[in-house]
C-alpha positions in Angstrom: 10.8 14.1 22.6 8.3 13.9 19.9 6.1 11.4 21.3 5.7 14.0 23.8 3.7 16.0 21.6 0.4 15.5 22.0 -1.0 17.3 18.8 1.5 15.2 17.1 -0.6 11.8 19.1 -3.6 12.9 18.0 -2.9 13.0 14.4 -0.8 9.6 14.6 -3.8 8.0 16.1 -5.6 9.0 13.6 -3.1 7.7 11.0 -3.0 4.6 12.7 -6.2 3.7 13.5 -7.2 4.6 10.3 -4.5 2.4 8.4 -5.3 -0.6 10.3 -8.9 -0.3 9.4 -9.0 0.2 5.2 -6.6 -2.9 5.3 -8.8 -5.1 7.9 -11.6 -3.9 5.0 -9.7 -4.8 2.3 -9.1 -8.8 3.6 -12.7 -8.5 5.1 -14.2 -7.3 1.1 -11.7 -9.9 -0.5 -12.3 -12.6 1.6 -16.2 -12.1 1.4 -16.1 -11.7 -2.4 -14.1 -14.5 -3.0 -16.2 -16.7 -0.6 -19.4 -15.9 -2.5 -18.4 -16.1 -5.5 -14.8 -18.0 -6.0 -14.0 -15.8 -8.7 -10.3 -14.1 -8.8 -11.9 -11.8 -11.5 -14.3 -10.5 -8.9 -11.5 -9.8 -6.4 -9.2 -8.0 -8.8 -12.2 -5.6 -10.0 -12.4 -4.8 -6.3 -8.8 -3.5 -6.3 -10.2 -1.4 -9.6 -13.1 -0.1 -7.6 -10.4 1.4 -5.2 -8.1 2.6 -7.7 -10.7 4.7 -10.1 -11.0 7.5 -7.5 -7.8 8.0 -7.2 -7.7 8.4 -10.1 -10.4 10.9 -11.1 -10.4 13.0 -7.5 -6.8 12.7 -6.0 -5.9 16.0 -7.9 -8.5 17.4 -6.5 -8.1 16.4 -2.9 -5.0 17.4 -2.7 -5.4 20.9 -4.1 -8.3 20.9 -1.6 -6.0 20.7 1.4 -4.2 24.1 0.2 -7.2 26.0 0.7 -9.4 24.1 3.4 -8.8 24.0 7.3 -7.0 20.9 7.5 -9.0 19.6 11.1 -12.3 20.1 9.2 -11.1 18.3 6.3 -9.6 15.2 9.0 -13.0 15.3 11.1 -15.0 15.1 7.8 -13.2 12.6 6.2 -12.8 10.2 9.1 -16.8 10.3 10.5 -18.2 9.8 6.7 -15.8 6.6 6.1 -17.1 5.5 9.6 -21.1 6.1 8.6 -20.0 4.5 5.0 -18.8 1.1 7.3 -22.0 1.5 9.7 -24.5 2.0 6.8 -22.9 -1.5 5.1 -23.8 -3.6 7.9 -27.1 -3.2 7.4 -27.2 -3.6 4.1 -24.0 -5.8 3.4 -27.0 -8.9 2.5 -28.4 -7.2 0.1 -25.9 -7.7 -2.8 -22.9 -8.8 -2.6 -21.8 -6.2 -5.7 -22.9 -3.7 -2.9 -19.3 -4.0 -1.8 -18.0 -2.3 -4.6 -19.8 0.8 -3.6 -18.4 0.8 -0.4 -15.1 0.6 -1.4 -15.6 3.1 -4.2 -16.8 5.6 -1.4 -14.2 5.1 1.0 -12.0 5.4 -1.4 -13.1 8.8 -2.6 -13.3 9.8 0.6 -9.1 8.9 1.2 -8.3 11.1 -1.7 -9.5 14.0 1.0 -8.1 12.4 4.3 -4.1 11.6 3.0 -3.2 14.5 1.7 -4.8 16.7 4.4 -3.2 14.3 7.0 0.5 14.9 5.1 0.0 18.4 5.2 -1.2 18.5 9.0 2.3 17.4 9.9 4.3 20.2 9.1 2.0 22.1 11.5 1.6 20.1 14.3 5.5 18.6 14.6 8.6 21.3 14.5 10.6 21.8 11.9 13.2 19.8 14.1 11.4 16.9 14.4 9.8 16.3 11.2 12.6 13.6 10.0 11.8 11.7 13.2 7.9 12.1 12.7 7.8 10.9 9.0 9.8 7.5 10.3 7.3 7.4 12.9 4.4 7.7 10.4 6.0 5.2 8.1 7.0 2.3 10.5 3.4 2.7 11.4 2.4 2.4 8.0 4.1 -0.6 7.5 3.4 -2.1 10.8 -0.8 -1.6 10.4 -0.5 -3.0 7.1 1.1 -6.4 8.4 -1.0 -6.0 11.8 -4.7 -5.2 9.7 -4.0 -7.7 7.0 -2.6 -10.5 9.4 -5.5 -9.7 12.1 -8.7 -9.5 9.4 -9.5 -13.1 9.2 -9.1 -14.2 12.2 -10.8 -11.3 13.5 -14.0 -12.6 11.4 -13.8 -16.0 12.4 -14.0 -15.2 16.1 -16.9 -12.5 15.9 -18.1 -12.5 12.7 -18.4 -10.6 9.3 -20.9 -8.3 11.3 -19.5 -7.5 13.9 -15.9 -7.5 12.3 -17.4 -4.6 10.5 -18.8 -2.8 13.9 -14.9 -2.6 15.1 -14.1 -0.7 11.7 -16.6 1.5 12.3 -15.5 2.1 15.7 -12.0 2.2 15.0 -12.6 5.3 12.4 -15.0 7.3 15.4 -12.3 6.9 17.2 -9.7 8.7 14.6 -12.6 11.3 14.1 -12.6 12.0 17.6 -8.9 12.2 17.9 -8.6 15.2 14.9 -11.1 16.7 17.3 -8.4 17.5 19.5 -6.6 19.3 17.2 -6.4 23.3 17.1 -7.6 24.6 13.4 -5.2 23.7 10.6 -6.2 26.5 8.1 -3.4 26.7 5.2 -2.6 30.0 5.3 -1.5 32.0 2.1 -2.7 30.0 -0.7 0.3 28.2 -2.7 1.0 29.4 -6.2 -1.2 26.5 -8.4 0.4 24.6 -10.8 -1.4 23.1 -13.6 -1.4 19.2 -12.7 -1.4 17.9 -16.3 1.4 20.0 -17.5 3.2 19.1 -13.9 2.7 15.8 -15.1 3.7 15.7 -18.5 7.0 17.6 -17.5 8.2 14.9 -15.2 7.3 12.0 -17.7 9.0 13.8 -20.1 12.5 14.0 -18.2 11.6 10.5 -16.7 11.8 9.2 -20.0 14.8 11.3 -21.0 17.2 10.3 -18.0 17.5 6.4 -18.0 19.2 6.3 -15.0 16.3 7.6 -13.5 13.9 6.0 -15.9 15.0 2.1 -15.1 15.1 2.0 -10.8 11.1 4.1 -11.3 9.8 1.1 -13.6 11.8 -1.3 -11.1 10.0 0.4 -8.2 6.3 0.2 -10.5 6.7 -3.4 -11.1 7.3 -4.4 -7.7 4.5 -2.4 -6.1 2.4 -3.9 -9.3 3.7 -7.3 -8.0 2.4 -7.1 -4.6 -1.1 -5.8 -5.3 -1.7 -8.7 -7.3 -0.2 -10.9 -4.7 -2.8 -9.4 -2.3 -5.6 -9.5 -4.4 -4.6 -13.1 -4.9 -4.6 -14.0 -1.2 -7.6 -16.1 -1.3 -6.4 -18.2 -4.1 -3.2 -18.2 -2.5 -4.1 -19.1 0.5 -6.5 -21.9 -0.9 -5.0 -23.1 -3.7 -1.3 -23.5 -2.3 -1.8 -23.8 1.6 -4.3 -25.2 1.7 -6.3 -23.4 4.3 -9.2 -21.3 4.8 -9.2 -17.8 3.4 -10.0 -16.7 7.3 -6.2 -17.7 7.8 -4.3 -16.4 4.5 -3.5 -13.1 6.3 -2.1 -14.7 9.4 -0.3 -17.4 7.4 0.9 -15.2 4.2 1.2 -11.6 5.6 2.7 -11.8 9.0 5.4 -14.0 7.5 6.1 -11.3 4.8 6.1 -8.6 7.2 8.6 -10.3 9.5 11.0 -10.5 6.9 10.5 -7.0 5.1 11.0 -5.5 8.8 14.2 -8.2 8.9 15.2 -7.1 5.2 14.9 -3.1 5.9 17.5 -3.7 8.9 20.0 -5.6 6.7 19.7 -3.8 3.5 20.1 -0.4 5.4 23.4 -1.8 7.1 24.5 -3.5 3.7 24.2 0.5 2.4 25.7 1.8 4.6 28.5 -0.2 4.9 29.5 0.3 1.1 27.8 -2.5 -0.4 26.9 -1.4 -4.7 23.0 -1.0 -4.6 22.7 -3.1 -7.8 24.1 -6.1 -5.8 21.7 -5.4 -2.8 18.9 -5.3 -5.6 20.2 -8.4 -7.9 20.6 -10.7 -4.7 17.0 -9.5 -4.0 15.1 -10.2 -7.6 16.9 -13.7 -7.3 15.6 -14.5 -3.6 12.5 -13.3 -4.7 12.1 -15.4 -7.8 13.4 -18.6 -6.1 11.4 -17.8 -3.0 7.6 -17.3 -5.2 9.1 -20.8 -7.1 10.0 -23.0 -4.4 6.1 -22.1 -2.8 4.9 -24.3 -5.3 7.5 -26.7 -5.0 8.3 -27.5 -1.2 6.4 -28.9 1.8 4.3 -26.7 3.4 6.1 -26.3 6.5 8.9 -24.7 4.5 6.4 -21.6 3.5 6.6 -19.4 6.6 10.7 -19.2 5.8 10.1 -18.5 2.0 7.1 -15.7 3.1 9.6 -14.6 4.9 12.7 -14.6 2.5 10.4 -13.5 -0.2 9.3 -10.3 2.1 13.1 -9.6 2.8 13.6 -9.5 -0.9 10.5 -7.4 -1.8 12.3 -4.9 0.4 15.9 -5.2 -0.9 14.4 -4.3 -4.0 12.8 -1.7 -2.8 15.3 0.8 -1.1 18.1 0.0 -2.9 16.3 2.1 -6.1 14.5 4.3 -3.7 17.6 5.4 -2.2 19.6 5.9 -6.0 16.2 7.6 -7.3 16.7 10.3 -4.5 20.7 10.8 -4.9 20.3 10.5 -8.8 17.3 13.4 -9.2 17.8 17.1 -9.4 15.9 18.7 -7.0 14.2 20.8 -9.3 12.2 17.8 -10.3 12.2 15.8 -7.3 8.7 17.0 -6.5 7.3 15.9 -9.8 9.0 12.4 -9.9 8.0 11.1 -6.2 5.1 13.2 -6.0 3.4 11.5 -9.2 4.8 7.9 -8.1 1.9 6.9 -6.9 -0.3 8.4 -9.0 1.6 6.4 -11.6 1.4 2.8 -9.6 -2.3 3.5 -9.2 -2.7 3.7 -13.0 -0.3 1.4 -14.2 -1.7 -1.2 -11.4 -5.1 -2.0 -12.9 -4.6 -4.0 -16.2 -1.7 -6.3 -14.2 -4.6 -6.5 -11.0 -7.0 -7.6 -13.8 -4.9 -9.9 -15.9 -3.8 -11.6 -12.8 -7.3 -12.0 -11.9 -8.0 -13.6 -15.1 -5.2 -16.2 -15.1 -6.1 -17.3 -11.7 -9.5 -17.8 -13.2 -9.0 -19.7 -15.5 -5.1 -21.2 -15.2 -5.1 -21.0 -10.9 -2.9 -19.3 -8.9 0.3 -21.6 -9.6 0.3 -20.6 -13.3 -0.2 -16.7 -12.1 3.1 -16.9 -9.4 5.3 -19.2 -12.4 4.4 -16.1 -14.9 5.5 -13.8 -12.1 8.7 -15.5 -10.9 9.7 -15.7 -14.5 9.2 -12.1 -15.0 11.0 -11.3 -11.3 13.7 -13.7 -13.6 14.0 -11.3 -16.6 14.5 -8.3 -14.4 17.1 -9.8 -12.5 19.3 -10.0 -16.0 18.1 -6.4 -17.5 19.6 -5.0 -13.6 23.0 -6.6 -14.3 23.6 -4.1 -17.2 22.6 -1.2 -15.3 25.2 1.6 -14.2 24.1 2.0 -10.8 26.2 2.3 -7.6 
């Protein structure tokens, strides 16, 4: 059994605890920015601040991997993100613009630490039991990001912004010390290099070519546009339409959400598998989605919890429906290059949506920012229904 494994523990505590703390930083960052200065602009530059090193150093980090002992690379990683949390708390009253440069940092920092934590995998799992280990890895995924997220603020009203931060901290020593465990991860022969430009002009160039392939990847981009700028929005959100403190907007928004994506991946997997035409499973979604973000504004506010939640089900019956043709539809010669740039493509196409969103909550509030989005959720709903898609 894999869990069994100990080297395989190690490395998925480190995942884990790791997770669970840059998305308790993110509410913690969002909900202090937003506090202090009650300006959705300033949140959504945040969200930039993390983006820009991924964009600049992630082909570096994960050529890195290829050629640097993997452990090292973990240890390093992990123990510099903690010291980047610990230095911040004694200096987090300085400037409140400090922030930035924590998150800038960490960031940098995570273009090292993910891709030499996917490439540790391989050699700490067998070949057997790698299908089993990447579930694992995701559900946890998933799981921190609804657990970190839903935790944050509460988390901070109970002990503080301070000492919020102190846990972070902690949490990350605690990954470092787990990759201790590990035996050396060196990479072995070094993998023929492909130039990353041409890599990526190659796969936009047959992205653009294939349609089939083409419409389900900008389906997959807008929605994972559409949910950064519902998180960065979370404050607004969370004050604006329900009317609570942003301490609560995790626990009241995200835990909904994440109930009913967990809910949604069981039914849409079974609706899959039982036949069901994945441009149904993703038409039904687009509408629940649309009507769900709409009737938020609309309905008491006892109702929200079910429409977080149908809304989450829906974010994820868009999701796999077009994950799942993207895989069957794509050669494999190419299948590297179309998921492996995905999400160097959502980080780039993220940041002008992220900072227009920003903007119209500014200046229009958050209803006007979710009626532009529902609308939009609207349109692709009708565009899908010419698609030939099985």
């Amino acid at each position: 059994m894999i869990l069994k494994n100990t080297k395989f523990l190690y490395l998925l505590t480190s995942q884990v605890l790791s997770q669970v703390t840059v998305n308790i930083m993110n509410f913690l960052l969002l909900a202090r920015l937003f506090t202090v200065t009650g300006s959705s602009i300033a949140t959504s530059l945040l969200w930039v601040a993390y983006a820009l090193p991924a964009i600049f150093f992630a082909p570096i980090g994960a050529a890195s991997v290829d050629f640097i002992d993997r452990r090292k690379m973990l240890m390093i990683t992990n123990l510099l993100q903690a010291l980047t949390i610990f230095a911040y708390i004694f200096t987090h009253q300085t400037s409140i613009f400090l922030l930035y440069i924590v998150v800038v940092v960490y960031s940098f920092l995570n273009q090292f630490y993910v891709p030499a934590e996917n490439a540790s995998l391989p050699s700490v799992v067998p070949k057997k039991d790698l299908p089993h280990a990447n579930s694992l890895f995701f559900i946890t995924q998933q799981a921190a990001l609804v657990f970190g997220l839903g935790i944050a603020g509460v988390v901070q009203r109970l002990i503080g912004f301070k000492a919020s931060l102190i846990v972070c901290s902690a949490l990350l020593f605690i990954a470092f010390l787990s990759v201790a465990f590990l035996p050396p991860l060196s990479p072995g022969k070094k993998t023929k290099r492909i130039f990353f430009l041409k890599s990526i002009l190659d796969g936009y160039l047959f992205i653009k070519n294939q349609k089939l392939i083409y419409y389900p990847l900008m389906l997959i981009l807008g929605i994972q546009v559409s949910l950064s700028m519902i998180v960065v929005s979370l404050p607004a959100i969370s004050e604006q339409i329900l009317k609570v403190s942003v301490n609560y907007a995790g626990l009241l928004v995200v835990i909904p959400a994440g109930i009913g994506a967990t809910l949604g991946s069981v039914v849409v997997s079974r609706f899959l598998k039982k036949g069901f035409r994945k441009r149904t499973v993703i038409e039904c979604s687009l509408f629940i989605v649309a009507a769900s973000i709409m009737m938020l504004m609309i309905l008491p506010l006892y109702m929200s919890p079910i429409l977080l939640i149908a809304a989450g089900a829906g974010f994820v019956g868009i999701n796999i429906p077009a994950l799942t043709f993207l895989q069957e539809i794509t050669p494999i010669d190419f299948r590297g290059r179309v998921f492996g740039n995905l999400w160097f493509l959502i980080t780039i196409v993220t940041i002008f949506p992220v900072l227009f969103s920003g903007f119209i909550t500014e200046f229009f509030g958050v209803r006007t920012l979710l009626t532009i989005m529902s609308l939009g959720i609207l349109s692709a709903f009708s565009y899908v229904r010419r698609w030939q898609m099985q």
